[in-house]
N, C-alpha and C positions, 0 to 999 in steps of 0.2 A: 504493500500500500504506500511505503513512504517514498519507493521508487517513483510508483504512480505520479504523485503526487509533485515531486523534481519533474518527470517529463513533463506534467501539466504545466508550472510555470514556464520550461522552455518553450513548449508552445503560445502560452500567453504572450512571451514576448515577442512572438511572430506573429500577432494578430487577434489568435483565438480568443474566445472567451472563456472564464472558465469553466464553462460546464459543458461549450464547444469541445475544449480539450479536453476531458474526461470522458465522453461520450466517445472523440476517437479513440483516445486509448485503448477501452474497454472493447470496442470494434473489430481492432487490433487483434486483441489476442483471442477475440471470437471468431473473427476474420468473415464468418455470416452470420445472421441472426434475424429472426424480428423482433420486431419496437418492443414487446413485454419483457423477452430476456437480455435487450442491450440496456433496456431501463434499472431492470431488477440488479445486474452489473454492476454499472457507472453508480448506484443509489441514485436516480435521478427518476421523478415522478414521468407519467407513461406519456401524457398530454403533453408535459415538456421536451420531450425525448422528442416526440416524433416532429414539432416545431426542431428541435436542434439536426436532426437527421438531414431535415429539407435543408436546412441553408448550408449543411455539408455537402450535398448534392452539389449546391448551387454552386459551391467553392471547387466541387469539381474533386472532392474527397472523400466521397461515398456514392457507390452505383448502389440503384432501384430497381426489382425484377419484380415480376409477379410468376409462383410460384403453388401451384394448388391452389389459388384463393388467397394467400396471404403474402403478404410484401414483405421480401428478401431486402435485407441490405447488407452492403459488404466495405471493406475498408479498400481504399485504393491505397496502390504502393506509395509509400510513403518519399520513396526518389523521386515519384513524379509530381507529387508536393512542391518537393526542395527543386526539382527543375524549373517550375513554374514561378516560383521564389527566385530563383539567379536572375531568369529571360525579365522578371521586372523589376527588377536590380539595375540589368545592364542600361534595361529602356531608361531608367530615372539616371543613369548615369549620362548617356546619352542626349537626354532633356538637360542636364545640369551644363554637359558641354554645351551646347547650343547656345545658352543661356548666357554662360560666362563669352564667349565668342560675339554675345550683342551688347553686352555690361557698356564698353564702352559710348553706343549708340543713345543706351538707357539713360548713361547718363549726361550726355549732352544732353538729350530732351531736359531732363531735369535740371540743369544748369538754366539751358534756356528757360525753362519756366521761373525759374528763381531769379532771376535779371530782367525779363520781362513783368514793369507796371502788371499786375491783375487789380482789377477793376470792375465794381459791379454797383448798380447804379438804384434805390430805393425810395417806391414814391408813396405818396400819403400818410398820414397817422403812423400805419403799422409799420409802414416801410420804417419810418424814423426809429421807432422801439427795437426795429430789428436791429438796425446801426447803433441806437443805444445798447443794447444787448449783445451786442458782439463785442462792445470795452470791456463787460465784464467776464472774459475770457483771458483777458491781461495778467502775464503771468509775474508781470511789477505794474510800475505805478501808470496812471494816465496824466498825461500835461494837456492841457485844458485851455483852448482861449473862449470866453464866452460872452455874450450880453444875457445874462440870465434873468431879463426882465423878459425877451422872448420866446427862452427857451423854458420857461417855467408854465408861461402862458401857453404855449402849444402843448405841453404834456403833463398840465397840472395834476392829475389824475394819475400820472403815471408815476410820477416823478419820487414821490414817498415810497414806492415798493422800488424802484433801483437803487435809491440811496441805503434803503435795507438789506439789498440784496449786497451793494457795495461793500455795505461794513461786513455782512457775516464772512464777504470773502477777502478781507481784510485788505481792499486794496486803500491804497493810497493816493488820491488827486493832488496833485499842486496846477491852479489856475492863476489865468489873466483875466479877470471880469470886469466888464462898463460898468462904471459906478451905478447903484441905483438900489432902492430898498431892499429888493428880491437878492442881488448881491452883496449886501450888508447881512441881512439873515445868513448865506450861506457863509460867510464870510466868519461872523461868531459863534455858528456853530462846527468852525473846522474842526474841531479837539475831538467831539463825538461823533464829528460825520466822517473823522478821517480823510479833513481837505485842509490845506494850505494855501491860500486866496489871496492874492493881493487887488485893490481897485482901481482902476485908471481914470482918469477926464472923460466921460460919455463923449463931451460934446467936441475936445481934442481927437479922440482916438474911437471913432465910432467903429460897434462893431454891429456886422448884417449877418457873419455867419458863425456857428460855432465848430470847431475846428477842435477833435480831442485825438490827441497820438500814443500809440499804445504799441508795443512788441513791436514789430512791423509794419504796422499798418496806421494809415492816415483818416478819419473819417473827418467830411466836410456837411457840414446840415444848414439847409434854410429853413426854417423853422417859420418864414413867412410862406415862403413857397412849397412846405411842404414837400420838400423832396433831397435827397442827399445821395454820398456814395462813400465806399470803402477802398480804397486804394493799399491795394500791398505789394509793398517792396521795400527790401530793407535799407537801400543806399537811398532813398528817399525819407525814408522815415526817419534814418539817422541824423540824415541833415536838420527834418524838421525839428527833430531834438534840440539839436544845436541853438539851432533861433529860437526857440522857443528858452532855453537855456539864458541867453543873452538876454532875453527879454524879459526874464524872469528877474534878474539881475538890477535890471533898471526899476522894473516895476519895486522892486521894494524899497530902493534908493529913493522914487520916488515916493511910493506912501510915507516912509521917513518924512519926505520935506514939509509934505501937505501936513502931515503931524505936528510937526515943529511950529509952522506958519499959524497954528490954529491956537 
């Protein structure tokens, strides 16, 4: 039995299952039989057995006769198993060449995709949500330019389940936002919204669109127009970093001064 039970795992590891394997086994050293006594054998119940017989057929390691009325089955040699085991061995090796002989093809494609701008373009309501929803896939922070008096207003409704959703996924915003009420609220409550805000001159530095840059990708939203897009690519986005970086810089130099002046 304990021998049995070593073949049964070498089997497993070639596929079988294990009651697969124990049913050949037992086969094996019956070499014929039917379903009652290759059941009573293997200890494997009569209704199972004969489900496990079929799909050894199918595998092409048990032939089916009929014989007086009752169904014969028999174990096929077991070399022709292990034959039909090499023949797709060899095929997978053969796919595996092919394979590596196009790697280099593969991956041009895939360079060109990663150089090449991708771009997809989202219109109305949902579209926006969708573009909202895809910063929080950010797997750091978002930089932010915003006039959040319009973009509050277009997505009033929505705008408390992203900012919860923001924090449970702990990311962190630092923005540029047009001064104005709606950006004074976000503004005080950076600590628990997990945002860093500084405010600019509306009426200097007007802004129409909001512009949030995240991993790779650029998104652009009009919030008047109802329509926006997701731009990815990474020497674009690095750069927007950049500026937005600079500008970052100023802007709190500036809230500095207006602080002081006041």
């Amino acid at each position: 039995m304990e021998n049995k039970i070593k073949l049964a795992q070498k089997l497993q590891a070639l596929g079988f299952s294990e009651k697969e394997a124990m049913v050949y086994i037992n086969l094996l050293e019956l070499n014929e039989g039917i379903c009652s006594s290759i059941a009573r054998k293997a200890g494997i119940q009569r209704s199972t057995t004969y489900s496990i017989l079929d799909q050894l057929a199918k595998k092409g390691l048990v032939s089916i006769t009929k014989e007086n009325g009752h169904t014969q089955y028999r174990a096929i040699d077991p070399k022709i198993f292990l034959e039909k085991k090499r023949e797709n061995y060899k095929d997978l090796e053969k796919k595996i060449t092919q394979l590596e002989s196009t790697l280099p093809e593969l991956l041009s494609l895939h360079k060109d995709f990663v150089n090449t701008p991708q771009m997809e373009v989202f219109k109305g309501e949902e579209g926006i949500i969708k573009i909202m929803e895809d910063s929080l896939t950010s797997s750091g922070e978002i930089l932010c330019w915003s006039n959040a008096e319009t973009a509050f207003e277009a997505l009033e409704k929505y705008y408390p389940k992203y900012i919860k959703q923001k924090v449970e996924k702990r990311i962190w915003l630092r923005g540029i936002f047009s001064e104005g009420k709606i950006a004074k609220v976000f503004k005080n409550n950076g600590e628990k919204e997990l945002r860093e805000v500084y405010l600019i001159p509306a009426d200097e530095f007007p802004f129409l669109n909001e512009i949030n840059i995240y991993d790779d990708k650029i998104s652009i939203i009009s919030h008047e127009d109802k329509i926006g897009v997701i731009i990815q690519n990474a020497a674009m986005a690095k750069t927007q970093k950049s500026i937005f970086n600079f500008a970052f810089k100023y802007a709190k130099q500036l809230s500095k001064e207006i602080k002081n002046k006041k």
